[in-house]
Structure formats: C-alpha cells, structure tokens
Residue frames as a rotation matrix with the C-alpha (Angstrom) as fourth column:
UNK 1
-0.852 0.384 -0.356 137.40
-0.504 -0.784 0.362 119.94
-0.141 0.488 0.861 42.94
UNK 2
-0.509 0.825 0.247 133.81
0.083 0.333 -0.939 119.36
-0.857 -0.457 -0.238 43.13
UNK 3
-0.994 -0.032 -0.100 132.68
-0.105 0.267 0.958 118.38
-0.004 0.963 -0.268 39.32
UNK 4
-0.258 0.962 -0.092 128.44
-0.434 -0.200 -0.878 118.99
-0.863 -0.186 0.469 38.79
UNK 5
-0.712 0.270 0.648 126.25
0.689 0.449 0.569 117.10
-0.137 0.852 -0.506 36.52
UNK 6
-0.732 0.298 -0.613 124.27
-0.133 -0.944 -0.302 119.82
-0.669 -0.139 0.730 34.53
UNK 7
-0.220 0.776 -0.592 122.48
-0.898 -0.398 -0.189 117.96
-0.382 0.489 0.784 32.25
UNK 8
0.571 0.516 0.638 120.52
-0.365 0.856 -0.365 114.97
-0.735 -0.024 0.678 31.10
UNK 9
0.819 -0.459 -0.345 122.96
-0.157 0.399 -0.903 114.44
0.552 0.794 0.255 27.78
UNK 10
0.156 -0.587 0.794 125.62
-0.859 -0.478 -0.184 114.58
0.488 -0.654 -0.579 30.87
UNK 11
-0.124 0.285 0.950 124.08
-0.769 0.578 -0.274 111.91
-0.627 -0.765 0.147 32.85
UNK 12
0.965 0.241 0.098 122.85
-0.178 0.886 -0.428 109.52
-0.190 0.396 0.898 30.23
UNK 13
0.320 -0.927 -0.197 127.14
-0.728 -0.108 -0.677 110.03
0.607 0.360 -0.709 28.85
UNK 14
-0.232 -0.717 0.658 128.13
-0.753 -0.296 -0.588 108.76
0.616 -0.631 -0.471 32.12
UNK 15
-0.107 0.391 0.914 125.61
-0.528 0.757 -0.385 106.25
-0.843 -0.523 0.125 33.40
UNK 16
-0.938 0.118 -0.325 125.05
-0.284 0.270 0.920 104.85
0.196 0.956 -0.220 29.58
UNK 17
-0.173 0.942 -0.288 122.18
-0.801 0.036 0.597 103.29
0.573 0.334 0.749 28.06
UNK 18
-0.380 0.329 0.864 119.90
-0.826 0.300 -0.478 101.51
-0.417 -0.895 0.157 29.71
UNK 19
-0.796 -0.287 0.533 119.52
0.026 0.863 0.504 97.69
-0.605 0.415 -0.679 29.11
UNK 20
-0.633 0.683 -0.364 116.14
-0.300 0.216 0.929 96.85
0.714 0.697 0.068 26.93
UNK 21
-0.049 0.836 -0.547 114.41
0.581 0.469 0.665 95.14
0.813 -0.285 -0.508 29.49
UNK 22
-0.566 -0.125 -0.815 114.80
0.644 -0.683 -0.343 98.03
-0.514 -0.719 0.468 32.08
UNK 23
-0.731 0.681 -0.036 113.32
-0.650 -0.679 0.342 100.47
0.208 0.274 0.939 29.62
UNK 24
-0.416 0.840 -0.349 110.30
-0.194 0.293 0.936 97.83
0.888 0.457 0.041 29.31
UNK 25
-0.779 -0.010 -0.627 109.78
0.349 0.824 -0.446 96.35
0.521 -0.567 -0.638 32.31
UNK 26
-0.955 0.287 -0.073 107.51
-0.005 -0.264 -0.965 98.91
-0.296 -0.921 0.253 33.79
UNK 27
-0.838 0.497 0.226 103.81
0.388 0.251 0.887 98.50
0.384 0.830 -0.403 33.61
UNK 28
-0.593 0.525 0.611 100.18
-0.421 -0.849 0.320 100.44
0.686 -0.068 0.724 34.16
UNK 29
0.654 0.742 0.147 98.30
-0.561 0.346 0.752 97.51
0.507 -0.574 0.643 35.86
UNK 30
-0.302 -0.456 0.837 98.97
-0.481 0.831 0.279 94.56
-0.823 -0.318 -0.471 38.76
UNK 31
-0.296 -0.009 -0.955 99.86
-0.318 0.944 0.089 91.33
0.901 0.330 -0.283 37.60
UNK 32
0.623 0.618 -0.480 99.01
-0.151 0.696 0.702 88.73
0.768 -0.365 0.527 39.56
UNK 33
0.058 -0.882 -0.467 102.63
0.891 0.257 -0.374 88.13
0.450 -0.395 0.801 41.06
UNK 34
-0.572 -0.002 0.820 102.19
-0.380 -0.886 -0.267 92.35
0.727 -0.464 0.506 42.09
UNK 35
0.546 0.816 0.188 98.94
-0.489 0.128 0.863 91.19
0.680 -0.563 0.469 43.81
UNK 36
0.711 -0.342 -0.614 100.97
0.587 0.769 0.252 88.18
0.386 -0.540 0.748 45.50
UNK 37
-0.541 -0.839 0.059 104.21
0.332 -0.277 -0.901 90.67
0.772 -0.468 0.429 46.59
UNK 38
-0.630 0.236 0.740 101.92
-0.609 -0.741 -0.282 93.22
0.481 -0.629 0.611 48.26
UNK 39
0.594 0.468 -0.655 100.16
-0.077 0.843 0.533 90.17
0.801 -0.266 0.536 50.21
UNK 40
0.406 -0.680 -0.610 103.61
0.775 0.611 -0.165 89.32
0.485 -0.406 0.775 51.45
UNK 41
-0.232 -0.589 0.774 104.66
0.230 -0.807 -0.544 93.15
0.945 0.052 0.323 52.32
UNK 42
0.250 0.960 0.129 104.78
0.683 -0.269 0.679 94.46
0.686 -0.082 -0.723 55.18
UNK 43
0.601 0.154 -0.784 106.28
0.325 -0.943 0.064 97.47
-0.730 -0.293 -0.617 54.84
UNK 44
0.280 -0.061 0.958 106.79
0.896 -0.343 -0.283 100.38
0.346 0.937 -0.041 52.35
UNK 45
-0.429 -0.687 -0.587 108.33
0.585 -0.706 0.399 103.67
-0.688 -0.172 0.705 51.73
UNK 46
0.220 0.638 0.737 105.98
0.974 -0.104 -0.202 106.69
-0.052 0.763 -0.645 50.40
UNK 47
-0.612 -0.780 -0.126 107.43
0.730 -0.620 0.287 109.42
-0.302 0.084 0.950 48.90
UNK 48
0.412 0.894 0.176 105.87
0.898 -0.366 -0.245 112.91
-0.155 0.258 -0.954 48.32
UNK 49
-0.612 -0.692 0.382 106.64
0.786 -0.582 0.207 116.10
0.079 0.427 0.901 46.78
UNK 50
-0.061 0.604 -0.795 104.88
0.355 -0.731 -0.582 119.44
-0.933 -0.318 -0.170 48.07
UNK 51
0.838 0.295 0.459 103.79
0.525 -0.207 -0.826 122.09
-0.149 0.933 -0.328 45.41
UNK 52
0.855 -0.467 -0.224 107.37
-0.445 -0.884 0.143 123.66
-0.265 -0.023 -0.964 46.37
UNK 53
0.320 -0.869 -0.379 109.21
-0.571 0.143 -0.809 121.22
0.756 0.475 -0.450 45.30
UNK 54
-0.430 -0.603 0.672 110.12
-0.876 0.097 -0.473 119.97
0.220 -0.792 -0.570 49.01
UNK 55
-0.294 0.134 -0.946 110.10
-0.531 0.801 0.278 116.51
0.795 0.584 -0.164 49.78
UNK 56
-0.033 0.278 0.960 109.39
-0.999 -0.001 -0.034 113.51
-0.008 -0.961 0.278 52.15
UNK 57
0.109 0.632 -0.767 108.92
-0.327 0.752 0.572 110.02
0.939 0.188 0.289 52.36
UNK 58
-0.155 0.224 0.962 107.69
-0.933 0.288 -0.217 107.84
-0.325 -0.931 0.164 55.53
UNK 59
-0.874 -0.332 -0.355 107.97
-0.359 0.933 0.011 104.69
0.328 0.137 -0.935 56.24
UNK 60
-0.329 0.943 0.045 104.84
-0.936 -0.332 0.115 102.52
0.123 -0.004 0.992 56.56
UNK 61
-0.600 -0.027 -0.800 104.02
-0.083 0.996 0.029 98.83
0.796 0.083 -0.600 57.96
UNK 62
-0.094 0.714 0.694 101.86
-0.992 -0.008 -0.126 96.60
-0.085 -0.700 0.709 59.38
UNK 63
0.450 0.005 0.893 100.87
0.275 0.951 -0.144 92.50
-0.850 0.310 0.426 59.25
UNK 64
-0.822 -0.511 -0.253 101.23
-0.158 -0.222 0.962 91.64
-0.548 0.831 0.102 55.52
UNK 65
-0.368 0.775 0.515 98.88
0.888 0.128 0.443 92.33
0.277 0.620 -0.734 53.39
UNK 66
-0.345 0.403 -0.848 98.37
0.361 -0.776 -0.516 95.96
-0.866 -0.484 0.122 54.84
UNK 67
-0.613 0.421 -0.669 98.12
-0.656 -0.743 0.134 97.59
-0.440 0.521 0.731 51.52
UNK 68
0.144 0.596 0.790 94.80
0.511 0.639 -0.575 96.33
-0.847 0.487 -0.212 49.78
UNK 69
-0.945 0.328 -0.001 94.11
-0.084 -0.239 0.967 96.12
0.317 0.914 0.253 46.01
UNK 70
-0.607 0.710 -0.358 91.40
-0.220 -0.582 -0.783 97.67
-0.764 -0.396 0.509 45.46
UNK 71
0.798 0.572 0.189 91.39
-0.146 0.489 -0.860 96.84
-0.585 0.659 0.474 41.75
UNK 72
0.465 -0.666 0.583 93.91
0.873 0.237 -0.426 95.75
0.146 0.708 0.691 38.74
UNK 73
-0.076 -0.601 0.796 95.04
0.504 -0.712 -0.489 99.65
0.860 0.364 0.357 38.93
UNK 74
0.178 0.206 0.962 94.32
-0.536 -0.800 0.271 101.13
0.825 -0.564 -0.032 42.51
UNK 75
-0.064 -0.161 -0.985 95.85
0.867 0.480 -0.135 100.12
0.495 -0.862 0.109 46.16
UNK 76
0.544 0.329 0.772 95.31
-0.210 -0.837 0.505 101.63
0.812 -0.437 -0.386 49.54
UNK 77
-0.094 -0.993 -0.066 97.48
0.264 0.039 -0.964 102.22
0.960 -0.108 0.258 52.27
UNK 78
0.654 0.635 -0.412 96.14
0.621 -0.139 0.772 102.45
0.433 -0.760 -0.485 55.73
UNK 79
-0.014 -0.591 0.807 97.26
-0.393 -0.739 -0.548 105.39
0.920 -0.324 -0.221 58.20
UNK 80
0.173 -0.393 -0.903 98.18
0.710 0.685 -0.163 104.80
0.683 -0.613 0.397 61.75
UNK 81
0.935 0.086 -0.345 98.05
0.334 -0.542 0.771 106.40
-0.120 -0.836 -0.536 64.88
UNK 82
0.519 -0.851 -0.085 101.03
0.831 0.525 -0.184 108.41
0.201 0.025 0.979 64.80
UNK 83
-0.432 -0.187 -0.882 103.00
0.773 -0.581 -0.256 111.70
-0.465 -0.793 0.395 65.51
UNK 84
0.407 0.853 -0.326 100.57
0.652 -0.521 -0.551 113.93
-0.640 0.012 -0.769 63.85
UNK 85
-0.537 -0.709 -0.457 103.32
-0.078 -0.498 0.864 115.69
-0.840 0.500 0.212 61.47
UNK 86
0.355 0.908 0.221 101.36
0.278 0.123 -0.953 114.91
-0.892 0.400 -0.209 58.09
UNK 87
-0.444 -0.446 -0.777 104.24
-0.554 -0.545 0.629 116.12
-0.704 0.710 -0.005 55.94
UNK 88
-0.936 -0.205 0.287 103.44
0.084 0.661 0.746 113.48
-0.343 0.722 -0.601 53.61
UNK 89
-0.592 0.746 0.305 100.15
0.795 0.603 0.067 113.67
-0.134 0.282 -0.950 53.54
UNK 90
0.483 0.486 -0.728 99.64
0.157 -0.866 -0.474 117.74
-0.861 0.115 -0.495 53.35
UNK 91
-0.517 -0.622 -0.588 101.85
-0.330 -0.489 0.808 117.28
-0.790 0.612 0.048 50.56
UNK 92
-0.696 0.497 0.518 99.44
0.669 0.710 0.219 114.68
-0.259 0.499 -0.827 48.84
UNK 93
0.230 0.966 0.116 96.91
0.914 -0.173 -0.367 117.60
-0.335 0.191 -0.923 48.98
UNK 94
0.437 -0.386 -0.813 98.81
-0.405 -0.891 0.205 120.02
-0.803 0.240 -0.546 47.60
UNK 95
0.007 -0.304 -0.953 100.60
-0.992 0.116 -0.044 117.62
0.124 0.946 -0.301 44.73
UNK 96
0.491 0.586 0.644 99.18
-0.673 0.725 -0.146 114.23
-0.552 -0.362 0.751 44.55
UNK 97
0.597 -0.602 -0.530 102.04
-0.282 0.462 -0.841 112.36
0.751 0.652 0.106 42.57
UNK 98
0.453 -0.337 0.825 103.49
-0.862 0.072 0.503 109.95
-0.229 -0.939 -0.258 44.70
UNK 99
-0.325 -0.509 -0.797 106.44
-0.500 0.808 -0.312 106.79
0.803 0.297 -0.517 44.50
UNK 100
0.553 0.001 0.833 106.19
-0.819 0.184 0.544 103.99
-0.152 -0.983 0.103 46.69
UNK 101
-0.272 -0.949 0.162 108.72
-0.858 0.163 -0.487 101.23
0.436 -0.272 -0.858 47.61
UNK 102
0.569 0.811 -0.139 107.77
-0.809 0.582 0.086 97.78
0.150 0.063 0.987 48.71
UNK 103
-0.334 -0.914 -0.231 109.84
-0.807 0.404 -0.430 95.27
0.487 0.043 -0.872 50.96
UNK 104
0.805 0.317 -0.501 109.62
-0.008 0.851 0.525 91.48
0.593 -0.418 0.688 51.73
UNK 105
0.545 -0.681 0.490 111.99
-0.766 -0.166 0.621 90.92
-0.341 -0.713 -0.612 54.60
UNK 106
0.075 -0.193 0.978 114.76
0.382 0.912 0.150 88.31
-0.921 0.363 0.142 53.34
UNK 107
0.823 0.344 0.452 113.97
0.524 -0.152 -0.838 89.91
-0.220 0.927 -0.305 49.73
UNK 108
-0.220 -0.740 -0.636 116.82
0.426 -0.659 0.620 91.60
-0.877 -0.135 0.461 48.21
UNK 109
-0.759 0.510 0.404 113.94
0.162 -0.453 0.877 93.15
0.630 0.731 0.261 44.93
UNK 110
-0.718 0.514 -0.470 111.92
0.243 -0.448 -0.860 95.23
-0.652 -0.732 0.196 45.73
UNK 111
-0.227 0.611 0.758 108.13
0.974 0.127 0.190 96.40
0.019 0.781 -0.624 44.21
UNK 112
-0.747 -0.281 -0.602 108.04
0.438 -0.890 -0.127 99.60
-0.501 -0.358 0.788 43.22
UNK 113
-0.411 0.502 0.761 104.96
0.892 0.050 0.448 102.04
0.187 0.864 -0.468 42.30
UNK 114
-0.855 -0.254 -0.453 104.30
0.241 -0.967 0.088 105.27
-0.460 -0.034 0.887 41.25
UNK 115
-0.319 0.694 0.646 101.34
0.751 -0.230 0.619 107.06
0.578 0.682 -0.447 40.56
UNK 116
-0.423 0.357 0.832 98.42
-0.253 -0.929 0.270 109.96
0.870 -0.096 0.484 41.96
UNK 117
-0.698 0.095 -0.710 97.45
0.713 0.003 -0.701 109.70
-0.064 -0.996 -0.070 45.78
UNK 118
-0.027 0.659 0.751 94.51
-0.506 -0.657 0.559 111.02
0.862 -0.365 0.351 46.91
UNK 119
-0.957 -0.248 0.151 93.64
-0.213 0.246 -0.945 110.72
0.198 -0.937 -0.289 50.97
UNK 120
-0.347 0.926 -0.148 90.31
-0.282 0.048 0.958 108.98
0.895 0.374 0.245 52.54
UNK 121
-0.479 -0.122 0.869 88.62
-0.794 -0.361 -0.489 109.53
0.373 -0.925 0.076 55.27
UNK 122
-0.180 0.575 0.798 86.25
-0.372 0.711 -0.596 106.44
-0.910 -0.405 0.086 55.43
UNK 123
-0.415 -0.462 -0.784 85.33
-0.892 0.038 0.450 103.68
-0.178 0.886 -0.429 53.50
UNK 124
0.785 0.424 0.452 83.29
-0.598 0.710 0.372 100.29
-0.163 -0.562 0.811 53.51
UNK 125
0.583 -0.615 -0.531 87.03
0.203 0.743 -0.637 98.51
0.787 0.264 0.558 52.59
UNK 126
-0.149 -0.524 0.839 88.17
-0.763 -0.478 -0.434 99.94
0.628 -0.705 -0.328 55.52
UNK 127
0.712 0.658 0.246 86.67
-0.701 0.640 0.315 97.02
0.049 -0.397 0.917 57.13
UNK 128
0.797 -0.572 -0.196 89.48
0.421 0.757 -0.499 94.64
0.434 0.315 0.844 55.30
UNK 129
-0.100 -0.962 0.253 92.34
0.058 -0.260 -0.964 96.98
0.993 -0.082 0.082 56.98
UNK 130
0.923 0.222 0.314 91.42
-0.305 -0.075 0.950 96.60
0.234 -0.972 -0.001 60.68
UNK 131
-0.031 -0.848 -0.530 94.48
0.082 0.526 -0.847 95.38
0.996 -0.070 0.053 62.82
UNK 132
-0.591 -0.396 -0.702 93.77
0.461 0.549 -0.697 94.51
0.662 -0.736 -0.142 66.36
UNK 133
0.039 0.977 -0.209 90.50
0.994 -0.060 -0.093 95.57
-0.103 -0.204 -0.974 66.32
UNK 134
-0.237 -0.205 -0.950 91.67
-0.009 -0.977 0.213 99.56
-0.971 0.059 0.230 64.89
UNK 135
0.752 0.264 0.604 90.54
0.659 -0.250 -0.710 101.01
-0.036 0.931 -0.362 61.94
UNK 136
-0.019 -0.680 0.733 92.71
0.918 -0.302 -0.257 102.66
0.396 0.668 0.630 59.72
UNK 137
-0.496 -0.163 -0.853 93.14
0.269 -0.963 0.027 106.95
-0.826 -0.217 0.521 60.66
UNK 138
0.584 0.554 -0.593 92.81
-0.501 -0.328 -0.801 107.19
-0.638 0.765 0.086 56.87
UNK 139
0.230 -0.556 0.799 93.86
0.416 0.798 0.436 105.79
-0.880 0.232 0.415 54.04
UNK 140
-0.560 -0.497 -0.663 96.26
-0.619 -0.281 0.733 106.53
-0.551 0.821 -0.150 50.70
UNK 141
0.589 0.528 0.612 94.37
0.138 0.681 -0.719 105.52
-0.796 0.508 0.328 47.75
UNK 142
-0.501 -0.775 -0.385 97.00
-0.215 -0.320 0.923 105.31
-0.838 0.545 -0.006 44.80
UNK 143
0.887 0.432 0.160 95.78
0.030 0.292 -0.956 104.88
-0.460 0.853 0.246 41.37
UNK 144
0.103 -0.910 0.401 98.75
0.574 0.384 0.723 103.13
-0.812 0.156 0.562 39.62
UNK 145
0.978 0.042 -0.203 100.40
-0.189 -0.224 -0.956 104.30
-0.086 0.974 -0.211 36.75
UNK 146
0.050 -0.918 -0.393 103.83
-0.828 0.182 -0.531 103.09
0.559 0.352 -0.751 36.84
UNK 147
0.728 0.078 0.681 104.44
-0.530 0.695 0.487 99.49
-0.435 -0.715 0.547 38.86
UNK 148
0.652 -0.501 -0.569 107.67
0.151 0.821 -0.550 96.86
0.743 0.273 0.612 38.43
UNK 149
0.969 -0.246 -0.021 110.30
0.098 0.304 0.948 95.32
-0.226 -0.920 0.319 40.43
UNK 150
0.540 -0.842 0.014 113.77
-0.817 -0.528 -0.233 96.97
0.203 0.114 -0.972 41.08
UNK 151
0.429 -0.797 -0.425 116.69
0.151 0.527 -0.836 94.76
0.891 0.294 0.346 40.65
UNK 152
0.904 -0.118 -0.412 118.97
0.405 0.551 0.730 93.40
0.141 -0.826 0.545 44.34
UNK 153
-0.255 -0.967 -0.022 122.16
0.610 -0.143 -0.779 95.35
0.750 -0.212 0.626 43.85
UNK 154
-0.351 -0.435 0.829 121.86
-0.563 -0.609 -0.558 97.80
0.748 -0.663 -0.032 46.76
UNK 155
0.826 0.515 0.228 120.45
-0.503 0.492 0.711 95.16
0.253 -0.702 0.666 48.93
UNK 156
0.593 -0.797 -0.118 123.46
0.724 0.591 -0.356 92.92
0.353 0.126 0.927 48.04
UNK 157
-0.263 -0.913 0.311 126.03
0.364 -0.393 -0.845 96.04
0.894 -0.109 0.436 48.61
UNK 158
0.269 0.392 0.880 124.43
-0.805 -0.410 0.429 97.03
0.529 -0.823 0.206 52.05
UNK 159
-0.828 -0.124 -0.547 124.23
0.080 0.939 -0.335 93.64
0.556 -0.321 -0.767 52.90
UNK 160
-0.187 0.703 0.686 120.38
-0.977 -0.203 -0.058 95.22
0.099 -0.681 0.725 55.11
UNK 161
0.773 0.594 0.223 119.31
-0.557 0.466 0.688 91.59
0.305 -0.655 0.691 55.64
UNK 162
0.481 -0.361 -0.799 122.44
0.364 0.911 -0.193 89.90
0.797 -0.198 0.570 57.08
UNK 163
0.873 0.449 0.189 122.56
-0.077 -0.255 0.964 89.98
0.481 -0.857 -0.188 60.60
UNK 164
0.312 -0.937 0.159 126.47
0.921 0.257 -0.292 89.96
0.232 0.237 0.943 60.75
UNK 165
-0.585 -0.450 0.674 126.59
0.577 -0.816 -0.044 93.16
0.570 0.363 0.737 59.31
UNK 166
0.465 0.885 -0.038 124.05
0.700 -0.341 0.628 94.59
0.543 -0.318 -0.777 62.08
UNK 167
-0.498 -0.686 -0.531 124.88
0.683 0.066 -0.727 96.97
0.533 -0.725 0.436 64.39
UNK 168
0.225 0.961 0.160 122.00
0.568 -0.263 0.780 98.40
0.792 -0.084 -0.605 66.44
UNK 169
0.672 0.010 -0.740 123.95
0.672 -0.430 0.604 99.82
-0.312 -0.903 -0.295 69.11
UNK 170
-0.232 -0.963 0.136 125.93
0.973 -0.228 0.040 101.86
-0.008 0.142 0.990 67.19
UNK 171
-0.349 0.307 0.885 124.17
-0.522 -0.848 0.089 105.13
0.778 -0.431 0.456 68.25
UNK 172
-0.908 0.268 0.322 122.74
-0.300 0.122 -0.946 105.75
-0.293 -0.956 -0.031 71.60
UNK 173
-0.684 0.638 0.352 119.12
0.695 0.718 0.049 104.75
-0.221 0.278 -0.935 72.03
UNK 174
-0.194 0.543 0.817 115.91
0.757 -0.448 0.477 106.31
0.625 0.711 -0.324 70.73
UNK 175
0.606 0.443 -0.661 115.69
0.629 0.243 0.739 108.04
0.488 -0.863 -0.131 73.70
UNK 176
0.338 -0.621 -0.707 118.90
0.627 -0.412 0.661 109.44
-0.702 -0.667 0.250 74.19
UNK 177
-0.530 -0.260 0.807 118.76
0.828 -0.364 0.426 110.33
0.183 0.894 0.408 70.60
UNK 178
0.313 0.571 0.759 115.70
0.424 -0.799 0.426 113.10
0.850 0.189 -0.492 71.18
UNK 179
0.553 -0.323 -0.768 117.10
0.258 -0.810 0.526 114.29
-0.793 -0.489 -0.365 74.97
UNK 180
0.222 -0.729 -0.648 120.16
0.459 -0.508 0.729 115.14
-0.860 -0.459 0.222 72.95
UNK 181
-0.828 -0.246 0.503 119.03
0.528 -0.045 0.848 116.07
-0.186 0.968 0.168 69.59
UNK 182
0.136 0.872 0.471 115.54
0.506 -0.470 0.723 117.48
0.852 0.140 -0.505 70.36
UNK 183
-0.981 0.008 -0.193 116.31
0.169 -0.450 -0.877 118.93
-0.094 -0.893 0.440 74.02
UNK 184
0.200 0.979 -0.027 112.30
0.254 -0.025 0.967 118.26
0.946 -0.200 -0.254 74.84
UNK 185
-0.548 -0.214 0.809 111.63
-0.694 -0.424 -0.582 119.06
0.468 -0.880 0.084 78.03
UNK 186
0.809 0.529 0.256 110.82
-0.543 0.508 0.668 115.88
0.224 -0.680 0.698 79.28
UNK 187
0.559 -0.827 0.064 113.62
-0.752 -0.473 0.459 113.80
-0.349 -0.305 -0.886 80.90
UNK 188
-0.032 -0.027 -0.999 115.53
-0.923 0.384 0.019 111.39
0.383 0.923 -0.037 79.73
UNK 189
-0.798 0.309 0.518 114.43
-0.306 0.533 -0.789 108.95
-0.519 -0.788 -0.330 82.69
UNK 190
0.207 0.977 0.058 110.38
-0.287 0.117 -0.951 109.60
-0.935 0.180 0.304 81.37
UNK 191
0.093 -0.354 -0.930 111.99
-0.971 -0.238 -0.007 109.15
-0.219 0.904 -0.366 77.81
UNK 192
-0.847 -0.260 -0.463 113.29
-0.318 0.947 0.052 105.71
0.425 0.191 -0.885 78.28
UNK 193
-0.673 0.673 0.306 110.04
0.204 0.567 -0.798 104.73
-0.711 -0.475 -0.519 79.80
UNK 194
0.138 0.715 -0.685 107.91
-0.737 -0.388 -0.554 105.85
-0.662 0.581 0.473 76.86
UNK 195
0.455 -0.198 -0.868 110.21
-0.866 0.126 -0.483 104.10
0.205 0.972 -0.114 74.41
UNK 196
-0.687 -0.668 0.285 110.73
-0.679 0.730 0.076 101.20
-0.259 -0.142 -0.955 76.57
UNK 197
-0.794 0.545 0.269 108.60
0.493 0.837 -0.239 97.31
-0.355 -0.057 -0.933 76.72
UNK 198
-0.388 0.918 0.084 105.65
0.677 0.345 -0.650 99.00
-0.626 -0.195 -0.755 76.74
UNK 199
-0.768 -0.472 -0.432 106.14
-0.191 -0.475 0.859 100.84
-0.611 0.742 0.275 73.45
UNK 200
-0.949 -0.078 -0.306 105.07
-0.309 0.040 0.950 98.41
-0.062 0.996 -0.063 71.58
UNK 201
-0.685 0.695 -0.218 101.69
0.728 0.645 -0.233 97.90
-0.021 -0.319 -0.948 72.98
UNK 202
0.232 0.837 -0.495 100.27
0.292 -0.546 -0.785 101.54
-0.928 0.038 -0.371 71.88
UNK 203
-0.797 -0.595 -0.103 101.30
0.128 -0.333 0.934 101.24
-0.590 0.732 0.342 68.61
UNK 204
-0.484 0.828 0.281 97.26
0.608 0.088 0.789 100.93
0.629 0.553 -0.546 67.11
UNK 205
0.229 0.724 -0.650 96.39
0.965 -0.082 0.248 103.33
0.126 -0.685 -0.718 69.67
C-alpha cells in the first residue's frame, strides 16, 4: 500500500526538526570563501520553474571560474552553443526564480544558490567569460538571495567521485542511446561519428 505525505505538519513529524545551524546557515550575500568555491567550479546545475508549474534544470560547465561575481550579491552564468531547446531559459522569462547547485570535482559539499534570474544579451563583462576565443550566447544574471553549502551525505552514499564504483558502459553509447530512443533519421553509423573524437572540438562552436 502506497502511503502519501499530505502535509507539511506530516513531513516535519517524520523528517523532525531541523538542527540549529541548518536553519541558520543560509545567507543573502558572498562571503569570501563563496567567491573562492565558484573560482574553483566548474560546473553547476540550474533549475527553473515555468509559470505552469513545470520544471527543468540543465547542467552547465566550463574552465573554473565560469560563473563571474559580478558583485557581493549578483553572479552570471555564461550560455553556450548548444541544442537550442531553451526550456530553462523560456522559463526564466516567464518565472524568474531560480536554484542553482555548484560542484568541485573531488568535493563531496556542494554551493548552493537561489535567487531571481534574469537573461542578457550583451555586456562589457562578457569580455571576462570568453573561452577559446567565444563569447558567451548569453548570460544568467542571478541576483542572490539565498546562498550556503549543502552538507556530503549523498555524495558519500553514491559514492559519484570514486572511480571503483564507475560504470560508464553500463548503457549503450550516446549514440545508440538517440538511434534507439529518438529514432532520428540519421543513422547510427553518422551518429557515432558526430559523437565521436571530434565531438569535443565543436563544443564553443
């Protein structure tokens, strides 16, 4: 039998109170040590919520140091070339509340922040977000309001950075995923040559 949580006096019963320094920990501006993670990042998870409710989030990376601070309460997020879907980012213009997620490889805490998203089309800080001689598409500007670092247990129970516990071949490849999950109508010959070596050499293009 399939047992529903229905309500927030439900949930709090069941998960109990939350320690003291969890309630506190979160804050409106960077610290310095924020400034220093997102240096070291490079890559994040940005989550978005249309005005229906319907969600998204996309994954996002470059060098470290992709997102810039901008100031003590605002970072930007450069766009990439990429497949042209925009979920995230038609959702930003339709409800501009957005989470984001923040990983150091090796790191099992993560930096997490949450605030309003607006999108930009050009910029003179665009300059600072080049990467192999590309400018940005566009860039997430966030204006913080929520920012602290999440705590190592689901790293630890995953085990995501020990290479033991890998197993990359346990599906087919990217490739044989879309012939046989998208049925495109290209084959899966022209497939494995898109997504082979020379992948990774139009990724800023």
């Amino acid at each position: 039998m399939t047992v529903e949580i229905t309500s927030h006096e439900e949930l709090r019963e069941l998960l109990g109170t939350p320690m003291p320094r969890a309630l506190a920990k979160d804050r409106p501006v960077l610290h310095q040590r924020d400034r220093d993670w997102l240096a070291a990042s490079p890559f994040c998870l940005v989550a978005t919520a249309g005005a229906d409710g319907s969600c998204d989030v996309s994954p996002k990376g470059d060098p470290p140091g992709f997102a810039l601070v901008l100031d003590e309460r605002t970072i930007a997020v450069p766009e990439r070339p990429g497949n042209r879907r925009a979920d995230g980012y038609r959702n930003i213009l339709d409800n501009p509340h957005v989470g984001l997620i923040f990983l150091i490889p090796g790191r099992t805490d993560t930096l997490r922040i949450n605030g309003r998203a607006r999108l930009v089309r050009d910029a003179p800080w665009f300059d600072d977000m080049v990467v192999k001689g590309h400018r940005p598409v566009l860039a997430v500007v966030v204006e913080v309001e929520q920012i602290f670092y999440h705590c190592a247990k689901a790293f630890l129970r995953s085990e995501l950075w020990q290479p033991e516990s890998w197993q990359p071949d346990a599906l087919p490849s990217r490739a044989q995923l879309i012939k046989e999950v998208e049925n495109p109508a290209e084959s899966l010959a022209d497939l494995e040559r898109h997504y082979g070596p020379q992948y990774a050499t139009t990724i800023y293009t």
